[in-house]
C-alpha positions as MATLAB code, in Angstrom:
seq = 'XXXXXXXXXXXXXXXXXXXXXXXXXXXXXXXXXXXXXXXXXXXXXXXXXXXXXXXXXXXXXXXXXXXXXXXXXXXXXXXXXXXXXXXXXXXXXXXXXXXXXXXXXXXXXXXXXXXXXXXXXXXXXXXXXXXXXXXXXXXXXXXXXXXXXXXXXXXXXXXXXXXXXXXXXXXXXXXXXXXXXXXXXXXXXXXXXXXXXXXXXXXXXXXXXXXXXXXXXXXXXXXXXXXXXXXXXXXXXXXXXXXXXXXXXXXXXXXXXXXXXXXXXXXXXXXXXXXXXXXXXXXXXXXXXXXXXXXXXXXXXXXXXXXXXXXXXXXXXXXXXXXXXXXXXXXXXXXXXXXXXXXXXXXXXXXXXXXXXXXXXXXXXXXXXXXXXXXXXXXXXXXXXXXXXXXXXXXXXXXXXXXXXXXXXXXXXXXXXXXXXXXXXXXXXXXXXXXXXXXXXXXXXXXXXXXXXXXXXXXXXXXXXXXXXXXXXXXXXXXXXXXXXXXXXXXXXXXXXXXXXXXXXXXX';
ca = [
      -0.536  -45.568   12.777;
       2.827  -44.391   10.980;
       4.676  -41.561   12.511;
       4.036  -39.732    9.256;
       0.472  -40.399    9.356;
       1.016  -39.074   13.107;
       2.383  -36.086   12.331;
       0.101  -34.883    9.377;
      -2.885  -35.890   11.405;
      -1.756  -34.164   14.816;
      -0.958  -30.415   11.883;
      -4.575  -31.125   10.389;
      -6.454  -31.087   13.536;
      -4.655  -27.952   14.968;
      -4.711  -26.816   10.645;
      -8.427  -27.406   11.118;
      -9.226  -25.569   14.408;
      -6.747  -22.471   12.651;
      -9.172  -22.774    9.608;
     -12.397  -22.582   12.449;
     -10.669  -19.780   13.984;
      -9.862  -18.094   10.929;
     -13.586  -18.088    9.672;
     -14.265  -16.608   13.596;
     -11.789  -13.822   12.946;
     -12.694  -12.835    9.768;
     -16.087  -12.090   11.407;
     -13.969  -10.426   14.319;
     -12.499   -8.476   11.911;
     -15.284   -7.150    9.426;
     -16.863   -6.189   12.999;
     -14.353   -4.772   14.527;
     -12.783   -2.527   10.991;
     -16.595   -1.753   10.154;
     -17.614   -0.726   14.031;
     -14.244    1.252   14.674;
     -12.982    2.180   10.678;
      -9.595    2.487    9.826;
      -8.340    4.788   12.477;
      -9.868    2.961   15.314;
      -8.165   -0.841   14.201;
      -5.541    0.995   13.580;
      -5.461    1.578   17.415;
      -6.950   -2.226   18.230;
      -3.889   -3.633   15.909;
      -0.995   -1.424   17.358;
      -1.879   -2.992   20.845;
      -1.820   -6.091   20.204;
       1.361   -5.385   18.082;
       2.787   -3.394   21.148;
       2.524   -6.420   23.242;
       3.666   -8.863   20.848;
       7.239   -7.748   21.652;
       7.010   -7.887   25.370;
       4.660  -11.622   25.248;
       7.518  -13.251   23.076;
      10.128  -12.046   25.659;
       7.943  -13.940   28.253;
       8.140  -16.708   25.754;
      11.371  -16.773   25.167;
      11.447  -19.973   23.447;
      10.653  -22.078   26.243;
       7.581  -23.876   24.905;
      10.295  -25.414   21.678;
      12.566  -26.379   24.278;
      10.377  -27.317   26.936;
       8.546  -29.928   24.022;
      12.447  -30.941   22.792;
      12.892  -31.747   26.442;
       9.705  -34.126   26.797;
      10.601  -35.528   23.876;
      14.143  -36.958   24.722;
      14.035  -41.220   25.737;
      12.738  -41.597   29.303;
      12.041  -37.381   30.258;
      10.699  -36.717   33.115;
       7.342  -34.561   31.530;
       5.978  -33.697   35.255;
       9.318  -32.353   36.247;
       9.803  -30.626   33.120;
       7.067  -29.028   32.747;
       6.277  -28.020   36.361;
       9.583  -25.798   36.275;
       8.525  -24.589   32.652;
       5.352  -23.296   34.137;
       7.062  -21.342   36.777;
       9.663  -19.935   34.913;
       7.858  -18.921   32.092;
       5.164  -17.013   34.825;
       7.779  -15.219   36.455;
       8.803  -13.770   32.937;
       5.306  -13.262   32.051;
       4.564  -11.223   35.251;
       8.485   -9.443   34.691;
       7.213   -8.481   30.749;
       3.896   -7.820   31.197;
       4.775   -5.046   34.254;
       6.806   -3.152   31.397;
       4.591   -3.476   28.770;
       2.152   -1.210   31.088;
       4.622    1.297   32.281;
       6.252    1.563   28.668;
       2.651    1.871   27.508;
       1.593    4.826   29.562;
       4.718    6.446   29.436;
       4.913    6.912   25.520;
       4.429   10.237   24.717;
       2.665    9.149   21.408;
       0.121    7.165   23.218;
      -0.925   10.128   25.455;
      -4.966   10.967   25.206;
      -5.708    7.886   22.730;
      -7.286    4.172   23.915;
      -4.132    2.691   23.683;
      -2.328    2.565   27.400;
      -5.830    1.584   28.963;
      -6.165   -1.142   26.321;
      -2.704   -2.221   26.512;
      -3.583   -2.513   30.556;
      -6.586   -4.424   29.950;
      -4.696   -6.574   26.899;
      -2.093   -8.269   28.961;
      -4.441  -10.193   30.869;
      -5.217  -11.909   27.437;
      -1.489  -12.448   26.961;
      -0.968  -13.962   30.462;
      -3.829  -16.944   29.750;
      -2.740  -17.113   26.348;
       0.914  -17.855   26.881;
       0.382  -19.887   30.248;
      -1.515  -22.190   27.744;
       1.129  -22.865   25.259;
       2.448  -23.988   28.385;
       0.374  -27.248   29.565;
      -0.133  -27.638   25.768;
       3.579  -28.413   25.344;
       2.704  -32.213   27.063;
       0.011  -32.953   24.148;
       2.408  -31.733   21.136;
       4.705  -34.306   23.110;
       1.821  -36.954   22.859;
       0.856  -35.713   19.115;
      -2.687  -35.678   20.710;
      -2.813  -31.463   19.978;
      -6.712  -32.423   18.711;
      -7.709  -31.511   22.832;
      -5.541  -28.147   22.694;
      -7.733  -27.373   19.322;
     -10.757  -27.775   21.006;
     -10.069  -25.404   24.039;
      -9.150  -23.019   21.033;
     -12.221  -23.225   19.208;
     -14.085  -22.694   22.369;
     -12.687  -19.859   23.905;
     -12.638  -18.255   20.510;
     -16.573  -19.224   20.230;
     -16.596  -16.885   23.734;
     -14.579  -14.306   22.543;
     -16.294  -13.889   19.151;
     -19.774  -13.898   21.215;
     -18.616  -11.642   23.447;
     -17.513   -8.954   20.801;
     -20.723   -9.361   18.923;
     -22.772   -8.420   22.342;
     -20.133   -5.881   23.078;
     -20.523   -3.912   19.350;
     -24.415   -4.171   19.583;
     -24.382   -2.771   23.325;
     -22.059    0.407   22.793;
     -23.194    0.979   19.276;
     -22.881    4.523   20.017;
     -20.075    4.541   22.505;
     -17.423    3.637   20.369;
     -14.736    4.389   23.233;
     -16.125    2.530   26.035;
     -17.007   -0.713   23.373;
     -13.181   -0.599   22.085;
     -12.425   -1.278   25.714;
     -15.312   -4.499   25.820;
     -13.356   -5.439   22.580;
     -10.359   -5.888   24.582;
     -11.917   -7.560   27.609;
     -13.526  -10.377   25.082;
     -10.142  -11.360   24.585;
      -9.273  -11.421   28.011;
     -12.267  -14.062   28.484;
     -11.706  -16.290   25.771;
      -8.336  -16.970   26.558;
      -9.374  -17.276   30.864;
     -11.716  -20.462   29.061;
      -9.125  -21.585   26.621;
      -6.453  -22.097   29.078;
      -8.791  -24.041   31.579;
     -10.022  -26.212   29.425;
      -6.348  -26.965   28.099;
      -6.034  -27.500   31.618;
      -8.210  -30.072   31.608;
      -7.136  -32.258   29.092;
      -3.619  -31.980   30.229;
      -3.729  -33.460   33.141;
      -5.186  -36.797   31.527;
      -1.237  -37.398   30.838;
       0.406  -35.076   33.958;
      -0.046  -33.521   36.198;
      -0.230  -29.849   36.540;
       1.571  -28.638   39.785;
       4.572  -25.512   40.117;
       8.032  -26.416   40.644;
      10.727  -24.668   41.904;
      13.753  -26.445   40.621;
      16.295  -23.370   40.850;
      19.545  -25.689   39.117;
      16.617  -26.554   36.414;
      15.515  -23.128   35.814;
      18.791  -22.171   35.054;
      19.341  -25.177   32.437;
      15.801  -24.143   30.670;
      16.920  -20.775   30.698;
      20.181  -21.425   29.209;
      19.451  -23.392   26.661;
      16.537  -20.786   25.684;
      18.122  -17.876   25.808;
      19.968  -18.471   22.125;
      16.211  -19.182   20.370;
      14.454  -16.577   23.165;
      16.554  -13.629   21.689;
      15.978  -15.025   18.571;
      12.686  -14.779   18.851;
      12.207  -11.691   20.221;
      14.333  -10.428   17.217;
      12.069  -12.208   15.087;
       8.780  -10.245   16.890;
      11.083   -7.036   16.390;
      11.318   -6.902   12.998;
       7.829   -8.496   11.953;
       6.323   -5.915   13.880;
       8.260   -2.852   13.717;
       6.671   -1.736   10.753;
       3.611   -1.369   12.049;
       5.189    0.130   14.887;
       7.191    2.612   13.010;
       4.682    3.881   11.040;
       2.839    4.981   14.232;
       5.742    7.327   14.944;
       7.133    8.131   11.629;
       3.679    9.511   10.126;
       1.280   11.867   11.383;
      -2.116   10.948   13.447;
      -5.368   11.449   10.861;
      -7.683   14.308   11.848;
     -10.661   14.883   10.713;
     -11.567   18.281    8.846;
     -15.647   19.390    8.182;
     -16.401   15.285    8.171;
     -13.301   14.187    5.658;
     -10.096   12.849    6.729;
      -6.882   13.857    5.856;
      -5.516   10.809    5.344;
      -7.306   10.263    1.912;
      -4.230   11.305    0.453;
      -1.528   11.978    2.872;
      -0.039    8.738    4.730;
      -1.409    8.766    8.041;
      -0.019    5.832   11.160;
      -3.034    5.119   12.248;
      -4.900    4.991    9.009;
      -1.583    2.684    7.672;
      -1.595    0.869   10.304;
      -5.444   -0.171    9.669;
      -4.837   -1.296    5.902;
      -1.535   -2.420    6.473;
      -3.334   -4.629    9.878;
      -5.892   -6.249    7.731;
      -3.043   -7.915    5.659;
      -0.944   -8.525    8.424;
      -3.343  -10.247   10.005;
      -4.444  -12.318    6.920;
      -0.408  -13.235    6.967;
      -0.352  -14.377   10.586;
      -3.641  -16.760   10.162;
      -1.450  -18.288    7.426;
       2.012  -18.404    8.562;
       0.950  -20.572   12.072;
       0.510  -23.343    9.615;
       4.321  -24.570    9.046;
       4.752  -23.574   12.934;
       1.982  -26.073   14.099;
       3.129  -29.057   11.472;
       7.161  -27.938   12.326;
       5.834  -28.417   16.362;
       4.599  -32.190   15.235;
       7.881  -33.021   13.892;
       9.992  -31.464   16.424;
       9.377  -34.029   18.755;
       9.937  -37.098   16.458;
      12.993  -35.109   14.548;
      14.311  -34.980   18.549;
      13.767  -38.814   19.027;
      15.914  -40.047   15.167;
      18.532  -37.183   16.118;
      19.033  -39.788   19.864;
      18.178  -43.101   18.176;
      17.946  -42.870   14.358;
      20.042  -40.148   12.888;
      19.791  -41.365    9.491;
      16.201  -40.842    9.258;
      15.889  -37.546    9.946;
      17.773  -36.114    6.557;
      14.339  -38.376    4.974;
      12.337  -36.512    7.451;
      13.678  -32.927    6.368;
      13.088  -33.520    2.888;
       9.387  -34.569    3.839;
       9.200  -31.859    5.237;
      10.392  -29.706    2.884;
       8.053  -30.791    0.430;
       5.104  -30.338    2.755;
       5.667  -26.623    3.051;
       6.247  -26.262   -0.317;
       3.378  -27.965   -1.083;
       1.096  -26.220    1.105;
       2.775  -22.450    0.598;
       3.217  -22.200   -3.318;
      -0.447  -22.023   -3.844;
      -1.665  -19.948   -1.142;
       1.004  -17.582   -2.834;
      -0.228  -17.671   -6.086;
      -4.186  -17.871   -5.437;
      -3.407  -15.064   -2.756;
      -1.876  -12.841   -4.944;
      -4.629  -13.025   -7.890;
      -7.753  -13.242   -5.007;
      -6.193  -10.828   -2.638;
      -8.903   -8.404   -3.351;
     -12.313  -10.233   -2.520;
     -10.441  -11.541    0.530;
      -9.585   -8.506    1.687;
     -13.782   -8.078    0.803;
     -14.343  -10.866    2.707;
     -12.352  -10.470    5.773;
     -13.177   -6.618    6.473;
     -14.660   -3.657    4.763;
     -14.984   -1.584    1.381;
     -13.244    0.639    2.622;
     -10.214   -1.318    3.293;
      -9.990   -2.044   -0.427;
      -7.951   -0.244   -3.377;
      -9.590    3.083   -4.977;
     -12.903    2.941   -2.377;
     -11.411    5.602   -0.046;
      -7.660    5.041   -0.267;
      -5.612    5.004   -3.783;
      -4.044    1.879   -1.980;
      -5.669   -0.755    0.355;
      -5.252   -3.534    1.861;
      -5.312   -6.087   -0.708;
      -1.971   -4.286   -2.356;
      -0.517   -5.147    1.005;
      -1.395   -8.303    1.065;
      -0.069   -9.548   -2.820;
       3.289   -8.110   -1.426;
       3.149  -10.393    1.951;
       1.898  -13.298    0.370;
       5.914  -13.554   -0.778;
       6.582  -13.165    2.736;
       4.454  -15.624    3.497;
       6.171  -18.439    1.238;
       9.546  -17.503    2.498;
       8.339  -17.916    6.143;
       7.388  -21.486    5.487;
      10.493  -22.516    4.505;
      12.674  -20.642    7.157;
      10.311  -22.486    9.973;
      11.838  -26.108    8.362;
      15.559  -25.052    8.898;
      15.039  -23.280   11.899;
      13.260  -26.287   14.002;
      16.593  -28.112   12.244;
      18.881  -25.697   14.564;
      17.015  -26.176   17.667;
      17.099  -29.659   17.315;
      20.643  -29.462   16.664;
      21.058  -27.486   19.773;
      22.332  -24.554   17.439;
      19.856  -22.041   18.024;
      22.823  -19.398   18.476;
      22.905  -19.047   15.012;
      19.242  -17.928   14.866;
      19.800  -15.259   17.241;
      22.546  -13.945   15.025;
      20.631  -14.203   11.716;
      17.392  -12.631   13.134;
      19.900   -9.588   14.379;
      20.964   -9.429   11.147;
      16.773   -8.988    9.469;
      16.014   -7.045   12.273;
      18.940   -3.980   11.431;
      18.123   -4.141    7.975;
      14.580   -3.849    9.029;
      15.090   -1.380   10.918;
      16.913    0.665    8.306;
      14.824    0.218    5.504;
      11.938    0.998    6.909;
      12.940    4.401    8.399;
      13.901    5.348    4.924;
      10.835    3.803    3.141;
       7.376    4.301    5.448;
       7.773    8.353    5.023;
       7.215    8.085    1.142;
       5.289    4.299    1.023;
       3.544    3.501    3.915;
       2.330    0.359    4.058;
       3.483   -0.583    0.883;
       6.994    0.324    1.420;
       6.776   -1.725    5.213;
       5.239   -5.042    3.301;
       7.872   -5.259    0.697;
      10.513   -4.498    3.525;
       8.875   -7.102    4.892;
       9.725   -9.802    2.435;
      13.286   -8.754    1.765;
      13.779   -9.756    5.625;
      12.404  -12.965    5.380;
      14.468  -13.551    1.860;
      17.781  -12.736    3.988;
      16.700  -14.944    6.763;
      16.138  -17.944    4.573;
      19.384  -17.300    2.615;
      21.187  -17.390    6.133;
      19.032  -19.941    7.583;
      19.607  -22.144    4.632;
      23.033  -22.257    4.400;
      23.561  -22.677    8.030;
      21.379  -25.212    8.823;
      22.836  -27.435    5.778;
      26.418  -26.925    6.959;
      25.474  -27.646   10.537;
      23.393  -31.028    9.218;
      25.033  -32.068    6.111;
      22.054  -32.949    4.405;
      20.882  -32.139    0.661;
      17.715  -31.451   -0.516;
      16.425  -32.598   -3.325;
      14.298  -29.534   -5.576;
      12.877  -31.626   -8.195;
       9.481  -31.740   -6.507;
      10.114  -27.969   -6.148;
       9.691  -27.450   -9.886;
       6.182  -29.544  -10.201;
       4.938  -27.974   -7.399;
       5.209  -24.498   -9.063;
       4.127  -25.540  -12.324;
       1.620  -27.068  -10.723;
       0.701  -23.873   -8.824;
       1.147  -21.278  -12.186;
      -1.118  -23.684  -13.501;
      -3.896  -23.195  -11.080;
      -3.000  -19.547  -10.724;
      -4.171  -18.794  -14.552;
      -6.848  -20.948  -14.488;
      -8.500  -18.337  -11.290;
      -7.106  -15.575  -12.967;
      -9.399  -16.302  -16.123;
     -12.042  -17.211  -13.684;
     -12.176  -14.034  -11.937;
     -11.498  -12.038  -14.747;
     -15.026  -13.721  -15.875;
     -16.934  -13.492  -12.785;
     -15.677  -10.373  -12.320;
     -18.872   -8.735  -11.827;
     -20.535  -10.948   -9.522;
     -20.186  -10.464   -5.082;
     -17.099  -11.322   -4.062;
     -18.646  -14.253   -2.039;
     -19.857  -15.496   -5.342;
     -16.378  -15.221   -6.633;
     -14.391  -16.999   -3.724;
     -16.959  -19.690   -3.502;
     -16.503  -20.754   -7.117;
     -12.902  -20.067   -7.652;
     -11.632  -21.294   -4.393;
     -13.030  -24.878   -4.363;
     -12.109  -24.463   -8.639;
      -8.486  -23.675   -7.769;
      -7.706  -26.335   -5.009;
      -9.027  -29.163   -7.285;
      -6.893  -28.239  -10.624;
      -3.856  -27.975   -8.216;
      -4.237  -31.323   -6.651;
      -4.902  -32.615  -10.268;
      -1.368  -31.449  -11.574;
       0.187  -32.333   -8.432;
      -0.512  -35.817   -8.824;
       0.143  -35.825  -12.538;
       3.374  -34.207  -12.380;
       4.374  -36.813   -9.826;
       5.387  -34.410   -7.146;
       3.275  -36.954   -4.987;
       4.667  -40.609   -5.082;
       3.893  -43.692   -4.500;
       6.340  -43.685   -1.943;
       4.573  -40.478    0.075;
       1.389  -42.553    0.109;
       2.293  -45.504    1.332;
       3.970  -43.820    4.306;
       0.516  -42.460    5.011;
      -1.199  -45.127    4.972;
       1.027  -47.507    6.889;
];
């Protein structure tokens, strides 16, 4: 099999599982938005948001390294990873300890479900990042089908585990939020032991205590770890923000306040949905980026000349794949946002503005995201991931900034188009850095067919939902879905943004 055929194979498996996943959260997410409403995701979201920060710290860009590492001519994978693992679990243990005392001592948390589910959460994070661990050795071995699998089952668990949670304190909403947050806690225990499993077919899986090694993993981490965390910063302060910067809802004589006032909570549930729409999609150039990284690693030692070829692959791929999600998004944003939660959620039911306005502004975010994950693997492998930490400062004060000034009068719409400004100025950076640091020059013809191609597509949905406009949203996504993905593979193959050339390296 050809190492292209390799590498899209090894994104479509873990592409699939995502897509098996997705379907399993969008049920997780109409229950969970129509058992707690806005106020009460808001709540479920802004923990998981909260620990986001402290889990990517205990990250720290060790699993990109670690799989560079493995990946190198004659690496010692047991080694490597045995140090990885204990490493990355003393930084787990370190981030996860302050996530709990920062949780119960925020004054904004006091007397809401947060702190205890925050407690309760980091068990979840623990299994969850201990498992992108041991799955570092099968990205190594493209063979990420077995990591999918251990995905798709502890999600199965999860997802069960909610539905007998929502039926059983149907009228204890406080003590079932809590069960919500325990079902993650058990579908990532069975995730990471069955990841388990299958890694040891090609290592084994045993602690090491390598001090010198530690301190060359942590090292070389620390540029892409900060950048990271920089990156968590600003894709999650918004949500964060708005918590503090706007008022808690309250209910007055049955109707909430936030109807027409901006509320956090109530924000943070419409702006949630989108976001979480946007992180289903954006894992996409992250898993195919993680298939390349390791063969990108292997031309940069033996076969430098390859791997300008293998950019521009690669660059096409995400363009590809990005352009019309964007456009189909943007038009279909509201019966997703139907299909992935509740009426409520959506524009002029109870709010002026819902979630699907969020999500037409992040689905620009979304396409920009794509394209920064292609130059910044091209740093790491480069072994300039400095740079990264110093653009991602850079998103993170405007971010920061903007944000403050915007979420008092916008809300969630102000936070989503802040949003995509920081991921504009990260690719403008990103861009230009990465090409002076690699000398390579991409050619944007394909570019061009792919967005024709895409408009293309775009009006012929837009005419088809503005004629099934009527019918259940279900009705519309199944028709102009399937209608949509078949004219844009038509024009992509008769604007010849797909060569001969592309085929026959997939097929070799």
């Amino acid at each position: 099999m050809s190492t292209a055929r390799r590498i899209l194979a090894n994104t479509f498996v873990q592409f699939a599982g995502k897509l098996i996943t997705a379907g399993l959260s969008i049920v997780v997410l109409k229950l969970i938005t129509g058992y707690l409403g806005a106020s009460g995701y808001g709540d479920y979201t802004t923990i998981y948001q909260f620990l986001a920060f402290f889990g990517i710290a205990a990250d720290f860009g060790i699993y990109t390294i670690t799989v560079k590492e493995m990946s190198k001519p004659n690496a010692n994978i047991q080694r490597i990873l045995g140090n990885a693992m204990s490493l990355r679990t003393v930084l787990i243990i370190i981030t996860m300890a302050l996530a709990l005392i920062a949780a119960f001592l925020i004054p904004k948390y006091h007397g809401t479900l947060i702190p205890i589910g925050v407690a309760i959460a980091t068990l979840a994070t623990f299994f969850t990042l201990l498992n992108g661990t041991i799955s570092s050795v099968l990205q190594v071995y493209l063979k990420m089908q077995y990591a999918t699998i251990s995905l798709i089952v502890g999600k199965v668990i999860s997802v069960g585990y909610m539905i007998w949670a929502v039926t059983a304190y149907a009228h204890n909403p406080e003590a079932g939020f809590y069960q919500l947050m325990w079902s993650g806690v058990i579908g990532n225990g069975v995730m990471f032991f069955i990841t388990a499993y299958y890694t040891r077919r090609y290592t084994k899986i045993t602690y090491a205590f390598d001090f010198a090694y530690w301190k060359q993993i942590f090292y070389t981490s620390l540029p892409f770890g900060v950048a990271l965390i920089l990156n968590t910063i600003y894709f999650r302060l918004d949500i964060l923000l708005m918590n503090f910067i706007l008022p808690h809802s309250s209910v007055l004589n049955g109707v909430s306040d936030c109807v027409q006032t901006l509320c956090g909570d109530t924000e943070n549930g419409l702006y949630g949905v989108a976001m979480r729409m946007l992180e289903m999609l954006i894992i996409i150039p992250v898993y195919f980026m993680n298939s390349v990284l390791p063969v990108m690693t292997r031309y940069m030692e033996e076969q430098k000349e390859k791997v300008q070829q293998l950019i521009q692959y690669s660059f096409d791929f995400l363009v590809a794949t990005s352009m019309p999600i964007l456009v189909g998004g943007f038009i279909l944003a509201k019966p997703i946002v139907l299909f992935i939660s509740d009426p409520e959620f959506v524009s002029g039911h109870t709010f002026i503005y819902g979630a699907d306005i969020a999500m037409r502004i992040l689905m620009f975010a979304m396409m920009f995201s794509f394209l920064n994950a292609l130059f910044g693997f091209t740093l790491v492998v480069l072994n300039r991931q400095k740079y990264l930490m110093y653009i991602n400062f850079v998103a993170v004060l405007f971010n920061l900034v903007s944000n403050i000034f915007v979420i008092k009068h916008w809300g969630f719409r102000g936070a989503a188009f802040t949003s995509v400004l920081s991921e504009l100025i990260i690719l403008l950076f990103i861009h230009r850095v990465s090409q002076r640091e690699m000398g390579f020059k991409l050619n944007s013809s394909s570019f061009w067919k792919y967005l024709i191609s895409s408009l293309l597509m775009g009006l012929i949905v837009f005419l088809g939902y503005s004629w099934l406009i009527d019918l259940w949203f279900v009705y519309q996504l199944a028709v102009l879905v399937p209608l949509g993905g078949l004219v844009y593979l038509l024009m992509v193959w008769k604007t010849g943004a797909v060569t001969p050339e592309m085929l026959r390296l997939i097929k070799k």
